[in-house]
PLY file of the C-alpha trace (Angstrom):
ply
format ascii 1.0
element vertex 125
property float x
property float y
property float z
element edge 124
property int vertex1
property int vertex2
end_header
-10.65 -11.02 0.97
-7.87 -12.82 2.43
-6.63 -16.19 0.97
-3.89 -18.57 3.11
-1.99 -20.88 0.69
0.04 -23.76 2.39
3.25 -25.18 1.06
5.93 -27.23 2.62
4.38 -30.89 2.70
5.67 -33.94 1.23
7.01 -37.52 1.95
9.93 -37.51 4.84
10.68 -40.39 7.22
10.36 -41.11 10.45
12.49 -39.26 12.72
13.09 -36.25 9.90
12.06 -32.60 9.72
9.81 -30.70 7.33
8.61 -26.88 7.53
5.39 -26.00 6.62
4.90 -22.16 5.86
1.21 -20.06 5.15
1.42 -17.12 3.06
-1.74 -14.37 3.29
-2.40 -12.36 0.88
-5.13 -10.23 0.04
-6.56 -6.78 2.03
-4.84 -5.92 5.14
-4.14 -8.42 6.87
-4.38 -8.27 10.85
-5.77 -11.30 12.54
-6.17 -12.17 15.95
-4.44 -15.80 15.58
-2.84 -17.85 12.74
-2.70 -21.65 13.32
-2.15 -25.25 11.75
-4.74 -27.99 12.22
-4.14 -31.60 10.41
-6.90 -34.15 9.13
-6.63 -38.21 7.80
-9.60 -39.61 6.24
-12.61 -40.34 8.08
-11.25 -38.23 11.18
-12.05 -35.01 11.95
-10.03 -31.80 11.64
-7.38 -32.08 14.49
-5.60 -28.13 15.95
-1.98 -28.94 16.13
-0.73 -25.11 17.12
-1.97 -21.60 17.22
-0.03 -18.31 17.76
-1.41 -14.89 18.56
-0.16 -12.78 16.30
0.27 -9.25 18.06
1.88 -10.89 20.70
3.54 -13.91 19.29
1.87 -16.14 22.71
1.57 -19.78 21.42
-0.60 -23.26 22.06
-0.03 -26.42 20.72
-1.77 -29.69 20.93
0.00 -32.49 23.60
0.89 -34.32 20.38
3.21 -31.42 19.37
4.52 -29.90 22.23
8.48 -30.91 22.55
8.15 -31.35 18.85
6.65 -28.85 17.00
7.21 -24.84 16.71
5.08 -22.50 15.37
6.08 -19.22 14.26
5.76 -15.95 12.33
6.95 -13.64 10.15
4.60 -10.62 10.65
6.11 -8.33 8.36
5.23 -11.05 5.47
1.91 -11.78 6.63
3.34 -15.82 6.91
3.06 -18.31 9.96
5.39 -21.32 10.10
5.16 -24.99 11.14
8.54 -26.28 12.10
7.63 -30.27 12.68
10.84 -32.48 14.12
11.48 -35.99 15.59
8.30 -36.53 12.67
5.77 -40.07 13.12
4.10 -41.82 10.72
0.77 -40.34 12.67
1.67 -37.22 12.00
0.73 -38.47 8.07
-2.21 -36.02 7.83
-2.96 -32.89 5.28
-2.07 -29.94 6.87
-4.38 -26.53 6.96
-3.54 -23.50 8.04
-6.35 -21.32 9.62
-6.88 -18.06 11.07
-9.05 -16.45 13.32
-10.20 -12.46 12.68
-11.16 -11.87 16.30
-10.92 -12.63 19.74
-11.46 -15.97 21.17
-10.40 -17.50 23.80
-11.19 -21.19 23.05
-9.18 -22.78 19.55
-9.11 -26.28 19.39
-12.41 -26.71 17.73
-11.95 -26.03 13.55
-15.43 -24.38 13.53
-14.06 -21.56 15.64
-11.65 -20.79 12.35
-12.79 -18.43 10.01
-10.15 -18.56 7.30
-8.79 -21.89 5.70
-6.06 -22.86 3.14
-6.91 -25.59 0.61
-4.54 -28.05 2.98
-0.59 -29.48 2.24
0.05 -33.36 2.14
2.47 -34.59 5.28
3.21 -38.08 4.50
5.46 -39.62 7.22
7.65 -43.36 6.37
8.26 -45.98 9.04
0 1
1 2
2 3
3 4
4 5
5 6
6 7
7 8
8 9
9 10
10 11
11 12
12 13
13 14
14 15
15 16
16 17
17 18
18 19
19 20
20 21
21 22
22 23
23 24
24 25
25 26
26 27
27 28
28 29
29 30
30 31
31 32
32 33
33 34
34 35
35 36
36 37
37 38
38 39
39 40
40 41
41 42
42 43
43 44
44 45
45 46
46 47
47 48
48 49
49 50
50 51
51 52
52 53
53 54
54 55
55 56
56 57
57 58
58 59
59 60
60 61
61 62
62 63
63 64
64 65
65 66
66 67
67 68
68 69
69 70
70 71
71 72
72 73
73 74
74 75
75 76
76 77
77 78
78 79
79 80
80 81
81 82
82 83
83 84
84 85
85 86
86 87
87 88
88 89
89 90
90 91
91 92
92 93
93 94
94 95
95 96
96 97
97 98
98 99
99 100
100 101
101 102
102 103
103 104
104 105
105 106
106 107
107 108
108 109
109 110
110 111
111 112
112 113
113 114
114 115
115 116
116 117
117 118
118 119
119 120
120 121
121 122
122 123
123 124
C-alpha cells in the first residue's frame, strides 16, 4: 500500500517562500497524477495543483497560477510545492493526493484516491 507523507509547512510571512515536498513510499509506485489540495476550518478541501506524472503536464488553481510551481522528482517517488509571493489566505493545511488512474476531471478531492495526513501553512500579515 502506498503512504504520501507531507513535510515543508510552517509559519512564514507575507510575501515569503516555503516548499512543500510528498514522499511515497510503499509498493511500486506509478500513479497517474500527484497533486496538493489545501483546507481551513469549516471549508472544504480546496485543489491548488496537479501534475501528471509520466508526462510532467501541470494544472493549478487561478489562486496559484503566477505563484505557485509544482514539480517532481520521479526517480524518488516525491512531488513538490514551490509556493512564492505567499498570503495570509494561503494559511491552510496542505495535503498531498494522488490519483492511480486516468481522469480527466481533478478539482474535486473525492476524485483522489490517496491522501497524506496534511502539513500546517501558516501565512503572517
Amino acid at each position: 500500500q502506498v503512504q504520501l507523507v507531507e513535510s515543508g509547512g510552517g509559519l512564514v510571512q507575507a510575501g515569503g517562500s516555503l516548499r512543500l515536498s510528498c514522499a511515497a513510499s510503499g509498493r511500486t509506485f506509478s500513479p497517474y497524477a500527484m497533486g496538493w489540495f489545501r483546507q481551513v476550518p469549516g471549508k472544504e478541501r480546496e485543489f491548488v495543483a496537479r501534475l501528471r506524472w509520466s508526462s510532467g503536464n501541470t494544472d493549478y488553481a487561478d489562486s496559484a497560477k503566477g505563484r505557485f510551481t509544482i514539480s517532481s522528482d520521479n526517480a524518488n517517488n516525491t512531488v513538490y510545492l514551490q509556493m512564492n509571493s505567499l498570503k495570509p489566505e494561503d494559511t491552510a493545511i496542505y495535503y498531498c493526493a494522488g490519483q492511480t488512474r486516468s481522469r480527466l476531471a481533478y478539482s474535486s478531492s473525492t476524485l483522489w484516491d490517496i491522501w497524506g495526513p496534511g502539513t500546517q501553512v501558516t501565512v503572517s500579515s
